[in-house]
C-alpha positions as CSV (number, residue, x, y, z in Angstrom):
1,X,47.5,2.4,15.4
2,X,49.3,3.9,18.2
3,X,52.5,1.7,19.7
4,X,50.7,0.9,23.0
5,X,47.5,-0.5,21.4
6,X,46.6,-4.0,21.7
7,X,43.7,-3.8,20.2
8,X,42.1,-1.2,17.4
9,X,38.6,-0.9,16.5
10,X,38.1,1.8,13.6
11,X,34.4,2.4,12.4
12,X,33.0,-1.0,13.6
13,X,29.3,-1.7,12.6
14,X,27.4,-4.6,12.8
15,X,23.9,-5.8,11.5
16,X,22.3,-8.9,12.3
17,X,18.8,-10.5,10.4
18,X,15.7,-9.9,12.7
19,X,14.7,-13.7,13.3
20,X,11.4,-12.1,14.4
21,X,10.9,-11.5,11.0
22,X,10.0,-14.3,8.5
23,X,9.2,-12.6,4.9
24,X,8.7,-15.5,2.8
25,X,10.8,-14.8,-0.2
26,X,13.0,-12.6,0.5
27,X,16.2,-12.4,3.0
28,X,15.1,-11.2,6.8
29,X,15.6,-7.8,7.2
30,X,18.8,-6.6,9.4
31,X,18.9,-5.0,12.6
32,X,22.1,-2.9,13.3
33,X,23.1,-3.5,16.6
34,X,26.7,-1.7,16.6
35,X,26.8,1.6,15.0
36,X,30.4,3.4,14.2
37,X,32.4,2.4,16.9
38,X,35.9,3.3,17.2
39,X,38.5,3.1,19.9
40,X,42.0,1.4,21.4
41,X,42.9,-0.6,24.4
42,X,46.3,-0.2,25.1
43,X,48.5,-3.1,26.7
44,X,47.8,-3.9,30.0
45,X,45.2,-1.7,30.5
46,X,41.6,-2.3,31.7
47,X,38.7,-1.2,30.0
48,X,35.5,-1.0,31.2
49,X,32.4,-1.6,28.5
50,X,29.1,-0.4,30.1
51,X,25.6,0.2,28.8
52,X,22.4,-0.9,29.9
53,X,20.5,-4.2,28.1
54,X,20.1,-4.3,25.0
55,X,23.5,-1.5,24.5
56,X,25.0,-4.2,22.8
57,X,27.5,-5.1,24.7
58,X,27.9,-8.8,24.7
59,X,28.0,-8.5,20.8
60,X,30.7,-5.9,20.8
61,X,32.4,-8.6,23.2
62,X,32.1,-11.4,20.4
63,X,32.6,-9.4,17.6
64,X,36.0,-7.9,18.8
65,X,37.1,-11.4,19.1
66,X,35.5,-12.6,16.0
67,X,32.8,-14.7,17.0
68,X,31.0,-12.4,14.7
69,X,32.1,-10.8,11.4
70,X,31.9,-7.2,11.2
71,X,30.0,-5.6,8.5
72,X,31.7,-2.5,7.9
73,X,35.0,-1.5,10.2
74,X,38.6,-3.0,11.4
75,X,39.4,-4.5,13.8
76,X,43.3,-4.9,14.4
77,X,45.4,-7.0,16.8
78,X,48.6,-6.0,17.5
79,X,48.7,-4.8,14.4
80,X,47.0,-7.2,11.8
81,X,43.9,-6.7,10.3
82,X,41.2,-9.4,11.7
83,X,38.0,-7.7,10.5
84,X,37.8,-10.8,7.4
85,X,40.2,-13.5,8.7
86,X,38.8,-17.1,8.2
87,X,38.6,-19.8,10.5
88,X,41.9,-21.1,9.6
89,X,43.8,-18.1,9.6
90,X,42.2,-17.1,13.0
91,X,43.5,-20.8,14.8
92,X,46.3,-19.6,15.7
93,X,45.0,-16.3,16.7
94,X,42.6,-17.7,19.3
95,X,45.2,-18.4,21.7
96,X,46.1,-15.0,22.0
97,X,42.5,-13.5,23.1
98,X,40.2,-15.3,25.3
99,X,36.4,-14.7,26.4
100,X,35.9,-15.5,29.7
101,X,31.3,-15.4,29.8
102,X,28.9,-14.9,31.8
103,X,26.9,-18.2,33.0
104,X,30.2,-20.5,33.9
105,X,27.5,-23.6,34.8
106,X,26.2,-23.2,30.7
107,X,29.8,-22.8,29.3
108,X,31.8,-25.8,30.9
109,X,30.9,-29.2,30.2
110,X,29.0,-30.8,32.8
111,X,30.3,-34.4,31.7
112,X,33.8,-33.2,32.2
113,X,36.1,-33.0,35.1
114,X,37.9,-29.6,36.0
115,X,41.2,-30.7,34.6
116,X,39.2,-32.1,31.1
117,X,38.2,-28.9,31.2
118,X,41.0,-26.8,31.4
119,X,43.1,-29.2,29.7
120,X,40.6,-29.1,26.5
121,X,41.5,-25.5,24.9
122,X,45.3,-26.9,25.5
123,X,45.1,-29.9,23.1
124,X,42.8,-28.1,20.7
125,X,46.2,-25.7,20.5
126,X,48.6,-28.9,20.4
127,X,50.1,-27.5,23.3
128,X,52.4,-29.5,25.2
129,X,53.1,-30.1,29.3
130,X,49.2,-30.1,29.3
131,X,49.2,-31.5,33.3
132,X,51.8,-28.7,34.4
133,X,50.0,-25.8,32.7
134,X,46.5,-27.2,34.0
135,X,48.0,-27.1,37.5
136,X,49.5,-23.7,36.9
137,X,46.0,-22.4,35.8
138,X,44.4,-23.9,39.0
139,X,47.8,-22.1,41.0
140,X,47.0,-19.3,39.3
141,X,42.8,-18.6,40.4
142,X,43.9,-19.9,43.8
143,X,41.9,-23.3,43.4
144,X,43.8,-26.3,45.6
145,X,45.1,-28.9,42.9
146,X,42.5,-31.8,44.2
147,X,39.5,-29.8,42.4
148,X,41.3,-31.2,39.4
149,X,38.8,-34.3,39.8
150,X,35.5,-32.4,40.4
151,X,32.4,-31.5,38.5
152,X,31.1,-28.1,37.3
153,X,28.2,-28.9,39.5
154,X,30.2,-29.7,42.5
155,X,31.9,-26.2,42.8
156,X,30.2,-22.7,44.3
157,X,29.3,-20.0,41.8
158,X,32.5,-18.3,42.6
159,X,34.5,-21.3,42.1
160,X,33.1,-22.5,38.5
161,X,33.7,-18.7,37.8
162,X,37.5,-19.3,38.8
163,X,38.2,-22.7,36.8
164,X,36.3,-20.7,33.3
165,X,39.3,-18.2,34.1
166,X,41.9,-20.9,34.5
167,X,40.6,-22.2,31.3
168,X,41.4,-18.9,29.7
169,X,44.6,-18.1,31.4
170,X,45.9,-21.9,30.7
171,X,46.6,-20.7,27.2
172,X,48.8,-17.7,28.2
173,X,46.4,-15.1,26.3
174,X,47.6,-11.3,25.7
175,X,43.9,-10.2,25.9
176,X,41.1,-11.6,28.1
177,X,37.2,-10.2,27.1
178,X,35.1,-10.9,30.3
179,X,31.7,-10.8,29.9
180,X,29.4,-9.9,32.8
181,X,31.3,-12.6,34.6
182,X,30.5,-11.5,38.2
183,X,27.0,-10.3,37.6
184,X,25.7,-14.3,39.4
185,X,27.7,-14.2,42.3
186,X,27.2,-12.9,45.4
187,X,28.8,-9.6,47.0
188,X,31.6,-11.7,48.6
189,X,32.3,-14.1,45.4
190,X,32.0,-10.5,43.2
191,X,35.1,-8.9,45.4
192,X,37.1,-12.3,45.7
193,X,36.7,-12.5,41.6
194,X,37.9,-8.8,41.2
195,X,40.7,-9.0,42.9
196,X,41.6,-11.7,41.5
197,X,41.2,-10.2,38.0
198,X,43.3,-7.2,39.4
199,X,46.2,-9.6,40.9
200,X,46.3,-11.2,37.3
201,X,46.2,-8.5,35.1
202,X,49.8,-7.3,37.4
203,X,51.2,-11.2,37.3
204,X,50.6,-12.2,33.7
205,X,50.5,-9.1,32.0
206,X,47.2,-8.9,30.8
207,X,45.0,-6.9,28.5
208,X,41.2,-7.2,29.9
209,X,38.4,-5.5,28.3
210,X,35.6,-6.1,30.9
211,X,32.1,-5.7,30.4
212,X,29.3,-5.4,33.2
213,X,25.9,-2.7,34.0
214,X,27.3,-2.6,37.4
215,X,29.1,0.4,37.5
216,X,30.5,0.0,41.0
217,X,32.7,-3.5,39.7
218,X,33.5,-0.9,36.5
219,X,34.8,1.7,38.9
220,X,36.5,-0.9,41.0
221,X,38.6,-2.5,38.1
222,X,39.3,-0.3,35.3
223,X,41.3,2.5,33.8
224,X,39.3,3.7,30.9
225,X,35.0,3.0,30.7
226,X,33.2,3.4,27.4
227,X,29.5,3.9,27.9
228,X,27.3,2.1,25.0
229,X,23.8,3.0,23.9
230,X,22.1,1.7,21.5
231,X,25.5,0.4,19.9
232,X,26.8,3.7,20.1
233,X,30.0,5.3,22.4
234,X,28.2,8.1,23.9
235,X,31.3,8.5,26.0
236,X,34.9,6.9,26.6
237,X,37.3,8.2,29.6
238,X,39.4,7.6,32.2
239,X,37.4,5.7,35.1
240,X,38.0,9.0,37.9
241,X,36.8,11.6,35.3
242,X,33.7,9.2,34.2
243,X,32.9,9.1,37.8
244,X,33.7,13.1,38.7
245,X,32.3,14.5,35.9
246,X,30.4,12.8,33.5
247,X,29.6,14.2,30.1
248,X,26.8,12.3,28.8
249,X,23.2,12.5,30.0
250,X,23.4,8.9,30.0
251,X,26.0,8.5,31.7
252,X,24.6,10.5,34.6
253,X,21.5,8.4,34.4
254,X,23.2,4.9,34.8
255,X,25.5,6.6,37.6
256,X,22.4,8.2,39.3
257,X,20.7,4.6,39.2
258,X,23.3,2.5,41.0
259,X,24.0,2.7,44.5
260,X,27.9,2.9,44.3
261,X,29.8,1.6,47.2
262,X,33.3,3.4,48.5
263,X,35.7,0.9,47.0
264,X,38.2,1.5,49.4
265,X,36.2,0.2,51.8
266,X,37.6,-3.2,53.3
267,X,34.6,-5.1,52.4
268,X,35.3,-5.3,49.1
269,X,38.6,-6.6,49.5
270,X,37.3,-9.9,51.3
């Protein structure tokens, strides 16, 4: 593992049992859905994970933080091996890498208020000072402290995306996995979100792996992209050579099929 890797991935597969399938006596058969993957994301660097549906993305995104055990592979942390770790010996992991998903309105608690919900991951961690950090993480996503007493349901799309940050950032995390978390949200909310991801990354020192099938939030955000197929890297590279000169044919097909605005245009910075 090379000194300025966060995060290692050597050889990772995966197979999961077709539920499809319902053989009476025997064990469902098992679909692989990631297929020899290796690669590094170096602290405080962005990668991008793209890939159309059905790459496997979103399983590469719980597997890497062992939502989902690896069948063959490593995955290593900062240097420890996590491919087999138990739920115990993961606890105190957990603070340390966070998943920020897709849907905020499915993955925060409808019954709970935004502080409940920020504060929640805290005391799971026995953390103390749970009202300062809780009004640090709202500081932080540039949420006004009163949202403290509102509902999921009474925030905008871009503002539930904001507190399911703040809930990840409350725990001071090394590594943040987004997953498709500005694919809901309007143009406007998209750019507000991004540069707010960008402004964090700088402030708290973050590692973000961030994956999305928009290629024009990819090339906004990151330094690296890996392209998935079919649970496969076809490609990996910095963001400006994926975009000059891709290598991959399908790489050139997901390029040629989005309309890719200038990023430096000052629309998406508002």
């Amino acid at each position: 593992m090379s000194e300025r890797a966060l995060l290692e991935v050597e050889n990772l597969h995966l197979s999961l049992p077709d539920l499809t399938a319902k053989p009476l006596f025997r064990p469902a058969p098992r679909i692989e859905i990631l297929r020899g993957l290796a690669f590094e994301i170096r602290r405080g660097s962005v990668l991008g994970i793209v890939g159309g549906s059905g790459s496997g993305k979103s399983t590469l995104a719980r597997t890497l933080i062992r939502l989902l055990e690896p069948t063959d592979g490593r995955i290593v942390f900062d240097g420890r091996d996590i491919t087999h770790l138990d739920e115990e010996a993961l606890r105190p992991l957990r603070r340390r890498f966070q998943m920020i998903f897709q849907d905020p309105l499915s993955s925060l608690n409808p019954r709970r208020r935004v502080s409940g919900i920020i504060a929640a991951p805290l005391r799971l961690h026995g953390l103390d000072e749970i009202e300062r950090r809780v009004d640090e993480a709202l500081d932080h996503v540039g949420l006004p402290r009163s949202f403290r007493s509102r509902y999921p349901h009474e925030l905008s799309g871009g503002q539930r995306q904001r507190i399911g940050i703040a809930r990840a950032i409350a725990l001071r995390p090394e590594f943040i996995l987004a997953d498709e978390i500005v694919s809901g949200l309007d143009v406007s909310s998209q750019a507000q979100v991004l540069h707010l991801l960008e402004d964090l990354v700088k402030e708290l020192g973050l590692t973000l792996a961030f994956i999305s099938h928009d290629l024009s939030v990819i090339r906004r955000l990151c330094d690296n992209v890996m392209v998935l197929h079919r649970g496969e890297i076809v490609e990996m590279a910095p963001t400006a050579e994926i975009f000059a000169a891709p290598q991959n044919d399908y790489t050139r097909r997901l390029l040629d099929a989005i309309p890719l605005p200038d990023p430096d245009q000052p629309n998406w910075h508002h």
